[in-house]
CHARMM-style PDB file with segment names, atoms N, HN, CA, C and O in Angstrom:
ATOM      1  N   UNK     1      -6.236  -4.510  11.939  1.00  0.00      PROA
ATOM      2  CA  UNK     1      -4.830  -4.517  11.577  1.00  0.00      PROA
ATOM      3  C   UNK     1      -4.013  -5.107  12.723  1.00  0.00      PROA
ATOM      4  O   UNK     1      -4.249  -5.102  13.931  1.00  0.00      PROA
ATOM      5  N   UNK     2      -3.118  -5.552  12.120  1.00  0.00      PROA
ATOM      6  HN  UNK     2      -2.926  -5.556  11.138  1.00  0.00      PROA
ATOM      7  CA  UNK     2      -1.661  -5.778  12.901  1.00  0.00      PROA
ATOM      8  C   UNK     2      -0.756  -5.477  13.392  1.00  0.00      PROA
ATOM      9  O   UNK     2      -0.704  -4.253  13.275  1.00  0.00      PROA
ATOM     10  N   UNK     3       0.114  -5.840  13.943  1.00  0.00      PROA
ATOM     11  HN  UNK     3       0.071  -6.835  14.038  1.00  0.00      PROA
ATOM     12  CA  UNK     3       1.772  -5.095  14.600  1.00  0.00      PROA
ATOM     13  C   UNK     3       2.564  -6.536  14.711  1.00  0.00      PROA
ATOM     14  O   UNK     3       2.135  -7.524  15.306  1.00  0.00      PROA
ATOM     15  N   UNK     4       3.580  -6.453  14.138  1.00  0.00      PROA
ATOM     16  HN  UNK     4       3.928  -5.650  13.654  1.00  0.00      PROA
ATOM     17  CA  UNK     4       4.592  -7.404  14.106  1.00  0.00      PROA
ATOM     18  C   UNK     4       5.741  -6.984  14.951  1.00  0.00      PROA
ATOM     19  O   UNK     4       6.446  -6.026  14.633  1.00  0.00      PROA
ATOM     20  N   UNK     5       5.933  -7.669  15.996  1.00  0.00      PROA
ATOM     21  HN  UNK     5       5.360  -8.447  16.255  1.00  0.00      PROA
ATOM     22  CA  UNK     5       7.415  -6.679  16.294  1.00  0.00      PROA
ATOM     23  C   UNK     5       8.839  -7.721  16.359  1.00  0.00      PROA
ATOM     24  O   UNK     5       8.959  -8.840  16.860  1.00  0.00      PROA
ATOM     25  N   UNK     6       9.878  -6.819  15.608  1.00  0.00      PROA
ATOM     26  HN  UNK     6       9.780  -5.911  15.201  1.00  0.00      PROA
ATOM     27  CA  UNK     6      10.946  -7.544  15.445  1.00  0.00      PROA
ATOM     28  C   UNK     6      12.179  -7.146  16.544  1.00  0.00      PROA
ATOM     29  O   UNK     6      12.512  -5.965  16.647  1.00  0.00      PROA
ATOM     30  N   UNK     7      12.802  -8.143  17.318  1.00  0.00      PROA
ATOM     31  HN  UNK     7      12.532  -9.102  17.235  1.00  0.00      PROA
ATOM     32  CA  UNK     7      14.049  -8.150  17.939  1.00  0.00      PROA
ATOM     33  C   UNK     7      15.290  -8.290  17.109  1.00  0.00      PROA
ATOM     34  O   UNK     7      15.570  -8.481  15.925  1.00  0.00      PROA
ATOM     35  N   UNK     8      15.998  -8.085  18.409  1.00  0.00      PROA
ATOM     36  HN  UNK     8      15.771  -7.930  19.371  1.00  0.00      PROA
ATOM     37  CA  UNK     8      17.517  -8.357  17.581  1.00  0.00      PROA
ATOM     38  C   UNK     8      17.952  -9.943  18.374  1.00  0.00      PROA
ATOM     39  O   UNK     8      18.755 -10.636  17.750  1.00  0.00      PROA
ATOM     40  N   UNK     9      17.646 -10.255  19.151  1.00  0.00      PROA
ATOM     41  HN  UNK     9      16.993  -9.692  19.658  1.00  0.00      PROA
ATOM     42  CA  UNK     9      17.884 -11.413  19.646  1.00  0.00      PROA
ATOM     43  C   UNK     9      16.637 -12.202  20.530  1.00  0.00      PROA
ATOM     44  O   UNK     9      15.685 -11.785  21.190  1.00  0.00      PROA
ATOM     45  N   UNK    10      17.193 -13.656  20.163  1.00  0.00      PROA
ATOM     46  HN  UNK    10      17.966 -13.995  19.627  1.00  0.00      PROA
ATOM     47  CA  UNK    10      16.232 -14.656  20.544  1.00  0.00      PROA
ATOM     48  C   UNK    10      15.166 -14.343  21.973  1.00  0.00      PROA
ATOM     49  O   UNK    10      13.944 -14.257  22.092  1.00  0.00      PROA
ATOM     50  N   UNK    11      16.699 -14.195  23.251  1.00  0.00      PROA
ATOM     51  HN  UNK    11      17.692 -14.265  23.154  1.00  0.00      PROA
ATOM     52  CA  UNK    11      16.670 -14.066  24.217  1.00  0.00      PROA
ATOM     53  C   UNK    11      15.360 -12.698  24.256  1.00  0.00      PROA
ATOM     54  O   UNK    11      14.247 -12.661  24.780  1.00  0.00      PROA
ATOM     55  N   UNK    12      16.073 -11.782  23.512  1.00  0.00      PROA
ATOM     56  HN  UNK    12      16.978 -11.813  23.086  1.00  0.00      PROA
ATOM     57  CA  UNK    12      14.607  -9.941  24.005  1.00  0.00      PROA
ATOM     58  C   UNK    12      12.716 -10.964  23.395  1.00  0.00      PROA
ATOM     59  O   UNK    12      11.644 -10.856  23.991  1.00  0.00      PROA
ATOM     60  N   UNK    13      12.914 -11.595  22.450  1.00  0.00      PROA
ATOM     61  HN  UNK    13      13.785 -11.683  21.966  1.00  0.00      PROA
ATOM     62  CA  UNK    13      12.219 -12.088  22.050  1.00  0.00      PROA
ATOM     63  C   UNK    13      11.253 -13.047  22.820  1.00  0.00      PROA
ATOM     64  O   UNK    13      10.156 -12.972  22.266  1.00  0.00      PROA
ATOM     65  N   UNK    14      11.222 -13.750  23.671  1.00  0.00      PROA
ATOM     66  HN  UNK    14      12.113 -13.810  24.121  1.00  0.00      PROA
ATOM     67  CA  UNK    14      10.947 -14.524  24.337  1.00  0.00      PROA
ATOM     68  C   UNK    14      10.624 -14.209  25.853  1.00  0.00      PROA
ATOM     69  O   UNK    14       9.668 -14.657  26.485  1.00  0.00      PROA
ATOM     70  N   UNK    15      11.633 -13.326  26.326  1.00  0.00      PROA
ATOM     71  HN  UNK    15      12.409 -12.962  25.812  1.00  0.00      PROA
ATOM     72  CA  UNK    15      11.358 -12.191  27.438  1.00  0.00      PROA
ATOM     73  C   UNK    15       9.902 -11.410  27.304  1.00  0.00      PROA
ATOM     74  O   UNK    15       9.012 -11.333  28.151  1.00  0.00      PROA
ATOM     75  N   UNK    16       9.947 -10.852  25.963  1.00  0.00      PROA
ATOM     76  HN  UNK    16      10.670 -10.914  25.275  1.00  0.00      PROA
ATOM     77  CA  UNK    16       9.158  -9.969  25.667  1.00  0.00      PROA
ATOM     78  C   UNK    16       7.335 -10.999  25.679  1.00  0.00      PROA
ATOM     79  O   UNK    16       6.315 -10.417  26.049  1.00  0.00      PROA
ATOM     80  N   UNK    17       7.314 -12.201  25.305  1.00  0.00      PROA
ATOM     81  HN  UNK    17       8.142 -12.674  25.005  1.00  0.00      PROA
ATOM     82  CA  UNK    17       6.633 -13.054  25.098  1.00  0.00      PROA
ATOM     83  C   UNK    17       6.363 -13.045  26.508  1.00  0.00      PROA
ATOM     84  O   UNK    17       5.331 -12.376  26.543  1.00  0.00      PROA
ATOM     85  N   UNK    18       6.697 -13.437  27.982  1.00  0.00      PROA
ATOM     86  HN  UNK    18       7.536 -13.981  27.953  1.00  0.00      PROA
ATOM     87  CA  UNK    18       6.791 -13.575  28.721  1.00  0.00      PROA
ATOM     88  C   UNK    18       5.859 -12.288  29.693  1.00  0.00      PROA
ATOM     89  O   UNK    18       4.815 -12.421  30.331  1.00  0.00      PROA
ATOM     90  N   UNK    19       6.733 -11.051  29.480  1.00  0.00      PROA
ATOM     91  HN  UNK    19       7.582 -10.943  28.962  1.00  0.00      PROA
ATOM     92  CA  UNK    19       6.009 -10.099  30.152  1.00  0.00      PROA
ATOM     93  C   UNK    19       4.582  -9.383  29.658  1.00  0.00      PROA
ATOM     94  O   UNK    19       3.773  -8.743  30.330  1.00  0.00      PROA
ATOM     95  N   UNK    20       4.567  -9.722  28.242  1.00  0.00      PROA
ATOM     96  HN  UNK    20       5.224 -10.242  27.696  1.00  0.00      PROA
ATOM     97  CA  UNK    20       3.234  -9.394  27.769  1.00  0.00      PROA
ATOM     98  C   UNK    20       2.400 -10.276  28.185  1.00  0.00      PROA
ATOM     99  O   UNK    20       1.521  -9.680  28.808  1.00  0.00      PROA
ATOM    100  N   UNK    21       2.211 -11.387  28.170  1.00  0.00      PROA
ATOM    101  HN  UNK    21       2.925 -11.871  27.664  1.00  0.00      PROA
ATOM    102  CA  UNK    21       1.734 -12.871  28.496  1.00  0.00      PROA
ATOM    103  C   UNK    21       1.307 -12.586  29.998  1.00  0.00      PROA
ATOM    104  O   UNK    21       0.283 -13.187  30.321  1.00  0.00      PROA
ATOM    105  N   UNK    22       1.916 -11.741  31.048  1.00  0.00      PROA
ATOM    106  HN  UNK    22       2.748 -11.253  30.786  1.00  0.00      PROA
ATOM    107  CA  UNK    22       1.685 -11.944  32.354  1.00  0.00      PROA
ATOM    108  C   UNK    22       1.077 -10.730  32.109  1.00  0.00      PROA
ATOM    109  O   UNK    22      -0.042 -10.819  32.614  1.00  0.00      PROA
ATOM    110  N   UNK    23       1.248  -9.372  31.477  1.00  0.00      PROA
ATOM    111  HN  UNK    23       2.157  -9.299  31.067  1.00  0.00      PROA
ATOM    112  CA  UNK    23       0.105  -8.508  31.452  1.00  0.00      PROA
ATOM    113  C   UNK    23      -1.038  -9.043  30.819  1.00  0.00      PROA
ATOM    114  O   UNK    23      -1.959  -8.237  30.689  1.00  0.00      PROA
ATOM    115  N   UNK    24      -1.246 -10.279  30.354  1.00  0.00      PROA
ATOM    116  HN  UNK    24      -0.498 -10.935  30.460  1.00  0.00      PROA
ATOM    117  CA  UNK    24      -2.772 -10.469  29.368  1.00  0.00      PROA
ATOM    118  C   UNK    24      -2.903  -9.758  28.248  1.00  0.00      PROA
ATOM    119  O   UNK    24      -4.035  -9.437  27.888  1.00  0.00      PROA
ATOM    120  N   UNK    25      -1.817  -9.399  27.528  1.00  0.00      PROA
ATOM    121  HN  UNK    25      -0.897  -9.659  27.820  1.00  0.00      PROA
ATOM    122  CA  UNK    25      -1.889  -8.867  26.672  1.00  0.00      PROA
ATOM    123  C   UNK    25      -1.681  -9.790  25.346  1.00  0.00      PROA
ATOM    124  O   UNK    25      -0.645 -10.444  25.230  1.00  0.00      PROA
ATOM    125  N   UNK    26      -2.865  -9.827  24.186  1.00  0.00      PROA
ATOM    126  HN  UNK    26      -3.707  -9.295  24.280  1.00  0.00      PROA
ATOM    127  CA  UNK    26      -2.665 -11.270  23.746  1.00  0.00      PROA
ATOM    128  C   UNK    26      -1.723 -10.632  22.905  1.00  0.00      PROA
ATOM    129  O   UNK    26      -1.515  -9.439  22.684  1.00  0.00      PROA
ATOM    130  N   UNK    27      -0.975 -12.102  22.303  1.00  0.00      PROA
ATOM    131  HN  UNK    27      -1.144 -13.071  22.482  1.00  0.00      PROA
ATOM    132  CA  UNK    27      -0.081 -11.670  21.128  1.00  0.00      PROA
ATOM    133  C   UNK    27      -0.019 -13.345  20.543  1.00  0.00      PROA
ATOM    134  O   UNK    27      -0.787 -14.257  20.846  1.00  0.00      PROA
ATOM    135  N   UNK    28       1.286 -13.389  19.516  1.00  0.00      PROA
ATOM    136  HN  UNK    28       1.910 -12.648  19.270  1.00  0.00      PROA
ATOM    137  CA  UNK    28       1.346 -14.576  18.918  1.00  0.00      PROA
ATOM    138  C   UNK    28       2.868 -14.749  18.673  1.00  0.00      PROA
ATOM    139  O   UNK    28       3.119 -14.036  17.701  1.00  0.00      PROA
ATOM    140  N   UNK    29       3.829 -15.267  19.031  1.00  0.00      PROA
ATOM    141  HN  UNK    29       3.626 -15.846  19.821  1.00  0.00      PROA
ATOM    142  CA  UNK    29       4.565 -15.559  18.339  1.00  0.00      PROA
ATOM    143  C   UNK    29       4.603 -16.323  17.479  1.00  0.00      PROA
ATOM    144  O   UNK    29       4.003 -17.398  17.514  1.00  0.00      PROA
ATOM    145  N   UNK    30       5.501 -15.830  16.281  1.00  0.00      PROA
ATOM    146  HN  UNK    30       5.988 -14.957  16.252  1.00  0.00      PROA
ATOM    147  CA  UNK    30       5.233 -16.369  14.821  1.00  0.00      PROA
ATOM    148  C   UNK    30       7.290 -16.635  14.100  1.00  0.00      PROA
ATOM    149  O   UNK    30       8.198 -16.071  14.711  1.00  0.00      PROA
ATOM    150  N   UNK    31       7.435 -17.050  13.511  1.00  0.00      PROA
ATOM    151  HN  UNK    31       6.698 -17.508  13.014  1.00  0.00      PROA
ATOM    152  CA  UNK    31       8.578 -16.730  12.193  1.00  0.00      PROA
ATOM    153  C   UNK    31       8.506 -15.152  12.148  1.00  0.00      PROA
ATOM    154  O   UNK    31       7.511 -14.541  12.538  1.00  0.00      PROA
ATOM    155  N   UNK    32       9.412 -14.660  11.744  1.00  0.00      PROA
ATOM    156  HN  UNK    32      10.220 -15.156  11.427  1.00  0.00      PROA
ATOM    157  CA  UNK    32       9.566 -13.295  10.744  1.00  0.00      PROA
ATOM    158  C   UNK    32       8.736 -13.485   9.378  1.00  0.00      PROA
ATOM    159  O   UNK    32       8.408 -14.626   9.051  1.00  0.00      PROA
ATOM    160  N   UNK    33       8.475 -12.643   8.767  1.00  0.00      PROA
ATOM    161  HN  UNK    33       8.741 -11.717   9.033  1.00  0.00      PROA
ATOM    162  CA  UNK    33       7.316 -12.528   7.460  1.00  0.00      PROA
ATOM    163  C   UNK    33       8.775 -12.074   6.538  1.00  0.00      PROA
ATOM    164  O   UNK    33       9.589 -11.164   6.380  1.00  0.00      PROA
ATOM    165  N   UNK    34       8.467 -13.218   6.164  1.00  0.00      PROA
ATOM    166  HN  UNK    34       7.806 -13.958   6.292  1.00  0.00      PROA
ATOM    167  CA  UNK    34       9.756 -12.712   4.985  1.00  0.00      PROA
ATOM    168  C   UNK    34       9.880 -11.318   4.179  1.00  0.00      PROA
ATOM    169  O   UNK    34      11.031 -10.994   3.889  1.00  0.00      PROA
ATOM    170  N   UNK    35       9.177 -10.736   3.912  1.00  0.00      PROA
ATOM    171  HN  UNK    35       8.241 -10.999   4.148  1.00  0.00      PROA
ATOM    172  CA  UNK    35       9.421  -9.445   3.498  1.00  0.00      PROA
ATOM    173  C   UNK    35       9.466  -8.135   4.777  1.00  0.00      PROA
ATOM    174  O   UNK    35       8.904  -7.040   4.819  1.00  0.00      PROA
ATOM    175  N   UNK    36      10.371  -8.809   5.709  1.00  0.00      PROA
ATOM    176  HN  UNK    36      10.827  -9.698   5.675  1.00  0.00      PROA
ATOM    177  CA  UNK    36      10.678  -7.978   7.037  1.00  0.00      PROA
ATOM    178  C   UNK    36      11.909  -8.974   7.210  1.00  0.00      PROA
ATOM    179  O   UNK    36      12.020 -10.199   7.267  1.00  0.00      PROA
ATOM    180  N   UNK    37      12.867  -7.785   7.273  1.00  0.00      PROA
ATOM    181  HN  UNK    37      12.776  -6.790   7.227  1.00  0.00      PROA
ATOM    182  CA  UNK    37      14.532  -8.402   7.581  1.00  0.00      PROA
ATOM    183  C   UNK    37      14.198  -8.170   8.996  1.00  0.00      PROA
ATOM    184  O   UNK    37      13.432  -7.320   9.450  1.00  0.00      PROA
ATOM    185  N   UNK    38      14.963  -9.150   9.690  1.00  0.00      PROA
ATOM    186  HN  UNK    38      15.585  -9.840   9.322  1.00  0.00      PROA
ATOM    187  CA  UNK    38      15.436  -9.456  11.074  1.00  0.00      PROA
ATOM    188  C   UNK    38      16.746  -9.689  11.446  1.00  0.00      PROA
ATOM    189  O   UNK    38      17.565  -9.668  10.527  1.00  0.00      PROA
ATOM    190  N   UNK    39      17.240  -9.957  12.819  1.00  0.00      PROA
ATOM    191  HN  UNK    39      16.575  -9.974  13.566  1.00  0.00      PROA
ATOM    192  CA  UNK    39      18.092 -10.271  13.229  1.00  0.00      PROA
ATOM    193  C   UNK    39      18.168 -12.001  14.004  1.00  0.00      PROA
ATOM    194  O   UNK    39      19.010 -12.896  14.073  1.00  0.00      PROA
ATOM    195  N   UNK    40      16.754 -11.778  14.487  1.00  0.00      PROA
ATOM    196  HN  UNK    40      16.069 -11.051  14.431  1.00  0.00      PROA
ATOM    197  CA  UNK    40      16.283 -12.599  14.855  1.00  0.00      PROA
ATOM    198  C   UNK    40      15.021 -13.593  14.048  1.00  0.00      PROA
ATOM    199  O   UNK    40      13.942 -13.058  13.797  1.00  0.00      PROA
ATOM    200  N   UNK    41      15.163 -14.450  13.831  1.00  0.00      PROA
ATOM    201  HN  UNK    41      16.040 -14.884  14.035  1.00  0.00      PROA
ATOM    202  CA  UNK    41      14.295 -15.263  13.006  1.00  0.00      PROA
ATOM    203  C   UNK    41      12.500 -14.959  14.054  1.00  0.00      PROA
ATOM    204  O   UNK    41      11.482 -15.108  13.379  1.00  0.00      PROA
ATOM    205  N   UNK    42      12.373 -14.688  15.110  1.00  0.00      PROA
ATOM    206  HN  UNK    42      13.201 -14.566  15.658  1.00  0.00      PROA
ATOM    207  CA  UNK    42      11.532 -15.042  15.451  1.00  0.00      PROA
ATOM    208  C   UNK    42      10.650 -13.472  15.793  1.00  0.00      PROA
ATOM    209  O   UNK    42      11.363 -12.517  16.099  1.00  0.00      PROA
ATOM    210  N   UNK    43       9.195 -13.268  15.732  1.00  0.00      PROA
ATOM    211  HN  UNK    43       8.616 -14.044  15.483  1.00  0.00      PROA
ATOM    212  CA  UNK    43       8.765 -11.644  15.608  1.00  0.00      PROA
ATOM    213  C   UNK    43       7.282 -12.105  16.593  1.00  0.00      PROA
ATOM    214  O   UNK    43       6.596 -13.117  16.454  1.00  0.00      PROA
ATOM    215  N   UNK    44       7.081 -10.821  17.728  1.00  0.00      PROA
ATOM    216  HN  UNK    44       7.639  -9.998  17.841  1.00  0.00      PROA
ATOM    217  CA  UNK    44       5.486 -11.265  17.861  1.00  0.00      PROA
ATOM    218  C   UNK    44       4.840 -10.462  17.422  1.00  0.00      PROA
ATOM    219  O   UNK    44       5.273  -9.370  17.057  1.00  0.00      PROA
ATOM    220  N   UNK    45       3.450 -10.888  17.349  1.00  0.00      PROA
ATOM    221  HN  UNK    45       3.099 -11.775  17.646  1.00  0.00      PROA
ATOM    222  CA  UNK    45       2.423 -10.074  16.750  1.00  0.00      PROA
ATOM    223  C   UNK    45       1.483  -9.813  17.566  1.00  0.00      PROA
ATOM    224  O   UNK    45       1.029 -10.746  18.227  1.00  0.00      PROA
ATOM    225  N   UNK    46       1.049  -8.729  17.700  1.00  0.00      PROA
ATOM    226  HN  UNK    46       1.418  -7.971  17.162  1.00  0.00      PROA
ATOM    227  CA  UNK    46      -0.337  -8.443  18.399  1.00  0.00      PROA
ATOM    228  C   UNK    46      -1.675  -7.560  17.285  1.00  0.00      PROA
ATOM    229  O   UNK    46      -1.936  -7.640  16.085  1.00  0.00      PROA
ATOM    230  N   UNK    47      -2.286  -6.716  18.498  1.00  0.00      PROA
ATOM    231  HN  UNK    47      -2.074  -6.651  19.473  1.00  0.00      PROA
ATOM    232  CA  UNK    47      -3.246  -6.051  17.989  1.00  0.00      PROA
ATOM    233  C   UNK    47      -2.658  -4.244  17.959  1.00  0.00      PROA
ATOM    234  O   UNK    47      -2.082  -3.587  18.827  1.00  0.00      PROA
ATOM    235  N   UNK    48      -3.112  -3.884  16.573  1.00  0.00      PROA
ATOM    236  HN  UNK    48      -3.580  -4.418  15.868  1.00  0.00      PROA
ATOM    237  CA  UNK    48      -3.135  -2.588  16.861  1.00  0.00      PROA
ATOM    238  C   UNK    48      -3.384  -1.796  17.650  1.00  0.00      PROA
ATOM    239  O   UNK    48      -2.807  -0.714  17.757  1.00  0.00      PROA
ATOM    240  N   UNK    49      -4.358  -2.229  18.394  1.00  0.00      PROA
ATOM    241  HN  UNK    49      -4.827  -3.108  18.308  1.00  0.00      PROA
ATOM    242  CA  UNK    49      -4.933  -1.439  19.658  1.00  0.00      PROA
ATOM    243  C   UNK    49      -4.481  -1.759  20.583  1.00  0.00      PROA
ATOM    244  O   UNK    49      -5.036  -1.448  21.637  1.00  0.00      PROA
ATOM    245  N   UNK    50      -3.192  -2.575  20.593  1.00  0.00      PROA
ATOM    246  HN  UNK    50      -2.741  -2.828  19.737  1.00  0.00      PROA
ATOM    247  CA  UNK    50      -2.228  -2.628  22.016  1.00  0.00      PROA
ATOM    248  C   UNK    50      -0.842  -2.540  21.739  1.00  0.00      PROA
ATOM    249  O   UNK    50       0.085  -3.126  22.296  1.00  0.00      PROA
ATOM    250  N   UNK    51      -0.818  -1.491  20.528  1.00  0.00      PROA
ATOM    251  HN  UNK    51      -1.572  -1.015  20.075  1.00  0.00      PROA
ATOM    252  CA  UNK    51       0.217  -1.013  20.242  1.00  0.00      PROA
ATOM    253  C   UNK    51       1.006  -0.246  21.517  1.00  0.00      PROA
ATOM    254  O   UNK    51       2.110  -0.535  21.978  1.00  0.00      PROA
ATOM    255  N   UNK    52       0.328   0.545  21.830  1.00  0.00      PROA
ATOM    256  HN  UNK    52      -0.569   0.781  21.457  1.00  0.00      PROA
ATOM    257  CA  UNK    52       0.844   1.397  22.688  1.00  0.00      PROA
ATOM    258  C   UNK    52       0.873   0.612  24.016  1.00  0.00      PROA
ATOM    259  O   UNK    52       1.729   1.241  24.638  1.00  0.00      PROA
ATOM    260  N   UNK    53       0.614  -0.004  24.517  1.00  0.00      PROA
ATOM    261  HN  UNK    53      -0.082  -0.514  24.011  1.00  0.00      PROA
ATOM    262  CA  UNK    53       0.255  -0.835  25.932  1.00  0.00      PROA
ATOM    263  C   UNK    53       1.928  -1.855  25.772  1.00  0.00      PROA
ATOM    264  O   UNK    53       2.851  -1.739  26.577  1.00  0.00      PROA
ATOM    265  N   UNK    54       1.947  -2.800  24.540  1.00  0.00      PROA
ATOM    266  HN  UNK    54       1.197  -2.894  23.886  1.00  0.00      PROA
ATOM    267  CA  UNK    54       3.257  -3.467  24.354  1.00  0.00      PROA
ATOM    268  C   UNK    54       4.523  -2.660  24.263  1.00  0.00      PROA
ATOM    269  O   UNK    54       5.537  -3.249  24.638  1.00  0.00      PROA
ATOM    270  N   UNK    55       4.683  -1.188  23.756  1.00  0.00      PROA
ATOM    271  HN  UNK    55       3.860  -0.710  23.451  1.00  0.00      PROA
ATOM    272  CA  UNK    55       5.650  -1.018  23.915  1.00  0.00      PROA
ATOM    273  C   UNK    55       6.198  -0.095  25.407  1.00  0.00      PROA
ATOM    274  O   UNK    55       7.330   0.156  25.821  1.00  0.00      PROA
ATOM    275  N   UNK    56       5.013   0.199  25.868  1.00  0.00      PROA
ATOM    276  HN  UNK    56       4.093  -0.004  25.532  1.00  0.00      PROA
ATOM    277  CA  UNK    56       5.653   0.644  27.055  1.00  0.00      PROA
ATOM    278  C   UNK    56       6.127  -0.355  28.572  1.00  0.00      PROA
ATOM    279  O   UNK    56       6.853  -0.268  29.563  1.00  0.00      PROA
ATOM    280  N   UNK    57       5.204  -1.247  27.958  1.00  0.00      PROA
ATOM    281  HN  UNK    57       4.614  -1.318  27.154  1.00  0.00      PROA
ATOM    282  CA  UNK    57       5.746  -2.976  28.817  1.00  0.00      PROA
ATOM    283  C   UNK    57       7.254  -3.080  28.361  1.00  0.00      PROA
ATOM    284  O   UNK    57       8.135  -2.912  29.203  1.00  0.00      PROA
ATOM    285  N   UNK    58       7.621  -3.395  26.836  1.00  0.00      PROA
ATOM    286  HN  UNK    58       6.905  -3.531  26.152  1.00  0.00      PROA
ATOM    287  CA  UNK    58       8.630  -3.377  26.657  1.00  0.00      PROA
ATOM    288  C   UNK    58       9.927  -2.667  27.118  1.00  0.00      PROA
ATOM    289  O   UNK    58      11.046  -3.114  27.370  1.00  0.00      PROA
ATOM    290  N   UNK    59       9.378  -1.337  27.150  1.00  0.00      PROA
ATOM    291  HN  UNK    59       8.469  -0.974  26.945  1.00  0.00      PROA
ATOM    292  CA  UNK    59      10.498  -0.256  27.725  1.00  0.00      PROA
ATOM    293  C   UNK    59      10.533   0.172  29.108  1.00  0.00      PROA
ATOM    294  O   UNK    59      11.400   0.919  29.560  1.00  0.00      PROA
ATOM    295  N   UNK    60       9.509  -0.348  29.812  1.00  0.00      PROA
ATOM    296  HN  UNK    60       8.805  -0.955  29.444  1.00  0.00      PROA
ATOM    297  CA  UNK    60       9.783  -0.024  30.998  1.00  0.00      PROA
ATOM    298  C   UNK    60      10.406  -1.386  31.779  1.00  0.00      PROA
ATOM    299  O   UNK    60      10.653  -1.646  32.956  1.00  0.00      PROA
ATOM    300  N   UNK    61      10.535  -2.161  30.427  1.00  0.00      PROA
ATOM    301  HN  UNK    61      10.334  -1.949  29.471  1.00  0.00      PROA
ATOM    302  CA  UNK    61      11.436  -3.884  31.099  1.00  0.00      PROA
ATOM    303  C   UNK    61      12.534  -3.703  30.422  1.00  0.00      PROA
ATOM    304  O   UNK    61      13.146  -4.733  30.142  1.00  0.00      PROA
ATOM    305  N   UNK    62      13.110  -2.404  29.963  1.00  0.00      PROA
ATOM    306  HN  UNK    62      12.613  -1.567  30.190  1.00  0.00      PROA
ATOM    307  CA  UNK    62      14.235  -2.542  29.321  1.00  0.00      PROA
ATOM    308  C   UNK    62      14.590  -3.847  27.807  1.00  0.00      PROA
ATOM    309  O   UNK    62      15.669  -4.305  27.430  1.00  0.00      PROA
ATOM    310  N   UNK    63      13.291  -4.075  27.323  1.00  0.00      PROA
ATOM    311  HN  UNK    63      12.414  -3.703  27.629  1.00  0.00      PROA
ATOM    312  CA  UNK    63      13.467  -4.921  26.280  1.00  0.00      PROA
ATOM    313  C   UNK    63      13.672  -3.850  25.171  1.00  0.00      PROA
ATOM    314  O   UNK    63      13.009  -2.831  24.978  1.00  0.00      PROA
ATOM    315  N   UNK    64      15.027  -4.444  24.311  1.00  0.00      PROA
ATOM    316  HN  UNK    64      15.566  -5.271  24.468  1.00  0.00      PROA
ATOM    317  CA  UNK    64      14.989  -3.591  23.335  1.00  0.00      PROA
ATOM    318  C   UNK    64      14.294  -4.686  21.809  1.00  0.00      PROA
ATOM    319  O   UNK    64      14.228  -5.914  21.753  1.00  0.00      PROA
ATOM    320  N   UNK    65      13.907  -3.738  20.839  1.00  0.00      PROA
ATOM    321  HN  UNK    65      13.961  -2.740  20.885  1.00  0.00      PROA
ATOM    322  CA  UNK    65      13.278  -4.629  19.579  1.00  0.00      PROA
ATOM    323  C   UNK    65      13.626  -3.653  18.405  1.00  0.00      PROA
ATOM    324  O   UNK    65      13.773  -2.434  18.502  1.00  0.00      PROA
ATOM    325  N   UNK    66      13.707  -4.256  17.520  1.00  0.00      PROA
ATOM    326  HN  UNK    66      13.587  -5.246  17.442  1.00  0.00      PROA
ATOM    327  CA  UNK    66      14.090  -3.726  16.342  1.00  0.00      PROA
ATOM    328  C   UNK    66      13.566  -2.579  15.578  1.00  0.00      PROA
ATOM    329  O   UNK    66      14.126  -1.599  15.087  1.00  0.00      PROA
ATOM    330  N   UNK    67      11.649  -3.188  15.630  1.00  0.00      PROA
ATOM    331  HN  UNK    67      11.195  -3.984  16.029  1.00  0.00      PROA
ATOM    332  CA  UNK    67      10.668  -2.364  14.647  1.00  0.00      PROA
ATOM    333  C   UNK    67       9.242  -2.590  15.268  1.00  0.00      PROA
ATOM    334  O   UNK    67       8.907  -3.364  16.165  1.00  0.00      PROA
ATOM    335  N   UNK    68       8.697  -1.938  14.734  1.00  0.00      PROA
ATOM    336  HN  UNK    68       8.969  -1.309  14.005  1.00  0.00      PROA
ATOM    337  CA  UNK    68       7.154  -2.317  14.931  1.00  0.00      PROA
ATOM    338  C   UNK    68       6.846  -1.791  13.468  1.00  0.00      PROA
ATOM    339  O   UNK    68       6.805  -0.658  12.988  1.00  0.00      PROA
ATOM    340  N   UNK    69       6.654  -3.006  12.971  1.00  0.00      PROA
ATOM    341  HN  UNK    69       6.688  -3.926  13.361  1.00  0.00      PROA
ATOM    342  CA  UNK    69       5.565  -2.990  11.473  1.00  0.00      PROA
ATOM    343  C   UNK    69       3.954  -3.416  11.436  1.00  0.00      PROA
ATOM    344  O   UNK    69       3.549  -4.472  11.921  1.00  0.00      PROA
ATOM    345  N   UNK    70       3.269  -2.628  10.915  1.00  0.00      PROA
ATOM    346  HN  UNK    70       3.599  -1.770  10.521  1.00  0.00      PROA
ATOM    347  CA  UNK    70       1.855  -2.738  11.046  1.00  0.00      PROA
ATOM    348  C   UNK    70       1.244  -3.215   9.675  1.00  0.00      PROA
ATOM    349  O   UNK    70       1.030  -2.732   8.563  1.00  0.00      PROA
ATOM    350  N   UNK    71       1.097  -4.247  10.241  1.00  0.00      PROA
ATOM    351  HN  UNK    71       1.271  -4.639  11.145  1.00  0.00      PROA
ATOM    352  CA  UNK    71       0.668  -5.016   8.775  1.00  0.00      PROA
ATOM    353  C   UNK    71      -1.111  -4.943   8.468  1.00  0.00      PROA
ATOM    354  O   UNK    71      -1.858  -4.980   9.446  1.00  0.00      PROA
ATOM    355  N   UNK    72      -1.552  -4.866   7.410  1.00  0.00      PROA
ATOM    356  HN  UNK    72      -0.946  -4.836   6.615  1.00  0.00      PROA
ATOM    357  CA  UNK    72      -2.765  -4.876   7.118  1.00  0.00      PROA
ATOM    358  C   UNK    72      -3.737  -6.064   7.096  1.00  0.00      PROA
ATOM    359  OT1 UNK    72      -4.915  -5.892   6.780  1.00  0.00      PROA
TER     360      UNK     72
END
C-alpha cells in the first residue's frame, strides 16, 4: 500500500520533497489523484512503511500538509 500526502501550498510541498529526499526516504511526487481535493495541485507519495518516519520529518521541519491518504 500507499500514502499520498496532500499540502496546502506549493512551497510546504516541495520543501517537504526536499527534506525527505536528504533523509533517503523514497517518495514520488505526483499530481493530486483526482478523487482527493487539494489545495495544492501537487501530493507526494511514499510507502506505508514510512508512514511514520515522513511525518515526523515533516513536523519536526515545521512542514504543515493537509492529509495523509492511504491508498490501496
Amino acid at each position: 500500500m500507499k500514502i499520498i500526502i496532500t499540502f496546502y501550498t506549493t512551497y510546504d510541498n516541495l520543501k517537504a520533497e526536499e527534506l525527505l529526499s536528504n533523509e533517503q526516504i523514497p517518495i514520488r511526487v505526483k499530481p493530486v489523484p483526482r478523487h482527493i481535493s487539494s489545495d495544492c495541485g501537487l501530493a507526494i507519495e511514499g510507502n506505508i512503511e514510512d508512514k511514520t518516519k515522513i511525518e515526523e520529518v515533516l513536523q519536526r521541519n515545521e512542514i504543515e500538509y493537509e492529509n495523509v491518504h492511504i491508498i490501496k
